[in-house]
N, C-alpha and C positions, 0 to 999 in steps of 0.2 A: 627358098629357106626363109627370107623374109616374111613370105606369106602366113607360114604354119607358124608363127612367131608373132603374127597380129591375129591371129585364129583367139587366143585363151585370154586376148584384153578385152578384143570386142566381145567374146563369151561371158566377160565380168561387166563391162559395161552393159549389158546387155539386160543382167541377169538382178542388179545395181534398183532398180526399180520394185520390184518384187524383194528385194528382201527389206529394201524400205517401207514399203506399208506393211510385211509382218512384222517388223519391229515396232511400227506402227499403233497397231492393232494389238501386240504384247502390253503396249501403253494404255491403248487404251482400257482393255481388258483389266487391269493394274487399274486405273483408274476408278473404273466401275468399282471394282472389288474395295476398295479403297472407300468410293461414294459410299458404297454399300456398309459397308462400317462403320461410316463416319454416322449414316443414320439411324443405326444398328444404336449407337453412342448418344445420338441426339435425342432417339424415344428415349434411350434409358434416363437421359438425361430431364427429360420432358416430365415423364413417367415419375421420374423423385420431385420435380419442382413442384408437381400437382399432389405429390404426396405429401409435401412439405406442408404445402397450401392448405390442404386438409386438415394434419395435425397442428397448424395455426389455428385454423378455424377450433380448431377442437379444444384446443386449448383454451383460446377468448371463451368460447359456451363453458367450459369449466371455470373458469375463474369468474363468469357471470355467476353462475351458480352458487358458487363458494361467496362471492359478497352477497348473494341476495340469503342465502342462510345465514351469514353471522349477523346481518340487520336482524333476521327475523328470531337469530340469538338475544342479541340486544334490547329489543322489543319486548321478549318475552319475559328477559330479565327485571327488564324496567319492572314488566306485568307483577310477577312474582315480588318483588321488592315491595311494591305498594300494597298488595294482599296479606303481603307478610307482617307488613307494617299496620294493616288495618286488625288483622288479629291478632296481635301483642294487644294492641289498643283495647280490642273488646276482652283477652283474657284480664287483662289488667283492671279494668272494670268492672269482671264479674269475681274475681277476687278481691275485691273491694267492698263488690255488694256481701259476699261470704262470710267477708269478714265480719261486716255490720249485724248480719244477721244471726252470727255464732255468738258477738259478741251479747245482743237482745238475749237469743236462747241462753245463755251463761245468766245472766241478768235475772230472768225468769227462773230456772231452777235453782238461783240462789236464794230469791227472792222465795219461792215456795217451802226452800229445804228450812229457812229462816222460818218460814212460818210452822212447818209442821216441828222443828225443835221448840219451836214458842210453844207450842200447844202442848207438845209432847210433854216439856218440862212442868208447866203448870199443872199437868193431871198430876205430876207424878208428886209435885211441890205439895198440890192444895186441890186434891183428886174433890172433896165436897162443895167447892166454888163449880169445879166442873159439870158436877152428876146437879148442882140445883140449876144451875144456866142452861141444864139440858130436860130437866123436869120443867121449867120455868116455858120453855118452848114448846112444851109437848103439848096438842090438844086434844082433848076429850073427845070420849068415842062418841061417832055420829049413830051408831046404831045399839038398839037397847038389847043388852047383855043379859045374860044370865048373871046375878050378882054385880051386878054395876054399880049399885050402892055403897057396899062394902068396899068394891075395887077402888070407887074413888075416896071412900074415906083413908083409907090405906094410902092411897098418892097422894092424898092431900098431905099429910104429913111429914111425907118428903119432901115436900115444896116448902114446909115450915122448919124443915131442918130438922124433924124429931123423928131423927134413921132406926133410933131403937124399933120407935113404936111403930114407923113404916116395916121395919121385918115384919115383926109379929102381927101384923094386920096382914099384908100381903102373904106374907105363910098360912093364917087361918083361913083368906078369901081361896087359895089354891089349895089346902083340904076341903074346904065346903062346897066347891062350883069348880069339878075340876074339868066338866064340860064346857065350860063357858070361853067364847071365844078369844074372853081376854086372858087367858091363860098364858099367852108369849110376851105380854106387855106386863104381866105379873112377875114373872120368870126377868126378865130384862129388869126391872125393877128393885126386883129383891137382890139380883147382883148387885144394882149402883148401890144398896143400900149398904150394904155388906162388907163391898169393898172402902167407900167410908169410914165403917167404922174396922176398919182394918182386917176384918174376916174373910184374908185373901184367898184361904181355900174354898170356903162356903162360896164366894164369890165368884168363883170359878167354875162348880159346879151350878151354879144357878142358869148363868151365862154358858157354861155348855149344852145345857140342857134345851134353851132356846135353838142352839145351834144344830141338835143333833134331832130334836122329835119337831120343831118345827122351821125347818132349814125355807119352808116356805114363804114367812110369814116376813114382812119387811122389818123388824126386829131384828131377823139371825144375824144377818151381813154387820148391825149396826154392835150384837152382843159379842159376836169376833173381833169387833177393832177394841173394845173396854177388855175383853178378855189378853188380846196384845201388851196393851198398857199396863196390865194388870203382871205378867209376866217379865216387863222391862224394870217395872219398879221391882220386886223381888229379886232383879237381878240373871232372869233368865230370858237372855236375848233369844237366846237358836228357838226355843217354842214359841217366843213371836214371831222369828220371823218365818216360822214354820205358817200360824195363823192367819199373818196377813196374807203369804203367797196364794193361800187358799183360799181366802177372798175374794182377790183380785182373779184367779181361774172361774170360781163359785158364780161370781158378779159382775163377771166384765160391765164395763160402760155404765158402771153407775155411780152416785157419791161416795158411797161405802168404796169402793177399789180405787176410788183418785185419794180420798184419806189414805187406805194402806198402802199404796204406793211412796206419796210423801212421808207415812214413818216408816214406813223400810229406808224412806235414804235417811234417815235421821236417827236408825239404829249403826251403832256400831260395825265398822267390815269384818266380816268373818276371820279366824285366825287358821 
């Protein structure tokens, strides 16, 4: 009895070895599994540190970038500021010059309009000072006329102030020689004569006369600005300044159209 009673200790003690290393081996297994997740843990862990590292990096390159642009803000502000500043400078300058030169051009057409109301006034004051200071300037034809003698006895007379006798001398030279070249300088003449002595219609037609049969002749332009004047003193502005306008179309760029330009500014504004 004894015997079969030490039989199931020595079967435990036996058996006591063997279950020690599976328990063992449970451990270590547990262990491993364990290692194995710890480094499972450690990449993960590795893995963000280096990600970390990155987005540092990345960061630093960003905020490089970000100062090295607002210098190159800065810089260009500066740039801009001084540009901006140099061109106030020259506008201010050339509106200064603008100024000086508007003021000059003011200066000049006052100066002109001054003159052409001086002129204007005195035809209209004492029209015979005028038409002798302009007979007085005239000179003699260089080539020999038909009736030349006549013509100049006839202008002579106007230069001596005897307008009667210059009509009727220059009216008989333009019935007897009405071929003769001086036929627009007779015409022109017999107007200043006329309008003198106050015969402002005959004077009128004299002086249109030059203007319409010989628009050629360097007369015409000169018999439209007397015929202008001639219309301002009667009181009839709008048919001057009908005559000048047509002048100055007729004659651009010549003496004749810088005069009717300065009595057009020196007539009245339209109403």
């Amino acid at each position: 009895m004894k015997r079969w009673h030490l039989f199931p200790v020595l079967s435990l003690l036996c058996l006591s070895p063997f279950a020690q290393a599976e328990s063992t081996g449970e451990k270590v297994l547990q262990l491993q599994q364990q290692m194995a997740v710890m480094q499972g843990e450690l990449s993960s862990l590795v893995a963000v540190q280096q990600a970390n590292k990155g987005s540092q990096s990345a960061l630093a390159d960003l905020l490089g970038r970000t100062q090295r642009l607002e210098q190159e803000v800065r810089d260009l502000r500066g740039e801009l500021d001084t540009k901006t500043h140099a061109l106030q400078t020259r506008q201010q300058a050339l509106a200064a010059k603008l100024a000086d030169l508007t003021a000059a051009a003011t200066a000049v057409t006052a100066s002109a309009s001054s003159t052409a109301i001086t002129a204007s006034s005195a035809a209209l004051i004492n029209p015979a000072a005028i038409v002798a200071s302009a007979a007085s300037n005239a000179s003699a034809p260089t080539i020999q006329s038909l009736g030349q003698t006549d013509y100049q006895k006839a202008f002579d007379w106007l230069r001596q102030g005897k307008y009667g006798s210059a009509v009727t001398g220059l009216q008989g030279f333009i019935q007897k020689y009405p071929q003769s070249s001086l036929i627009p300088d007779a015409y022109y003449w017999l107007g200043q004569a006329q309008y003198v002595l106050g015969q402002n219609d005959a004077a009128l037609k004299s002086l249109y006369t030059v203007q319409t049969r010989f628009s050629q002749s360097s007369k015409a332009p000169e018999a439209m600005l007397r015929m202008a004047e001639i219309y301002q003193a009667i009181g009839q502005s709008g048919k001057a300044r009908v005559v000048l306008d047509r002048i100055i179309r007729q004659y651009p760029s010549t003496p004749s159209a810088q005069k009717a330009e300065a009595q057009l500014q020196a007539l009245p504004a339209k109403k």
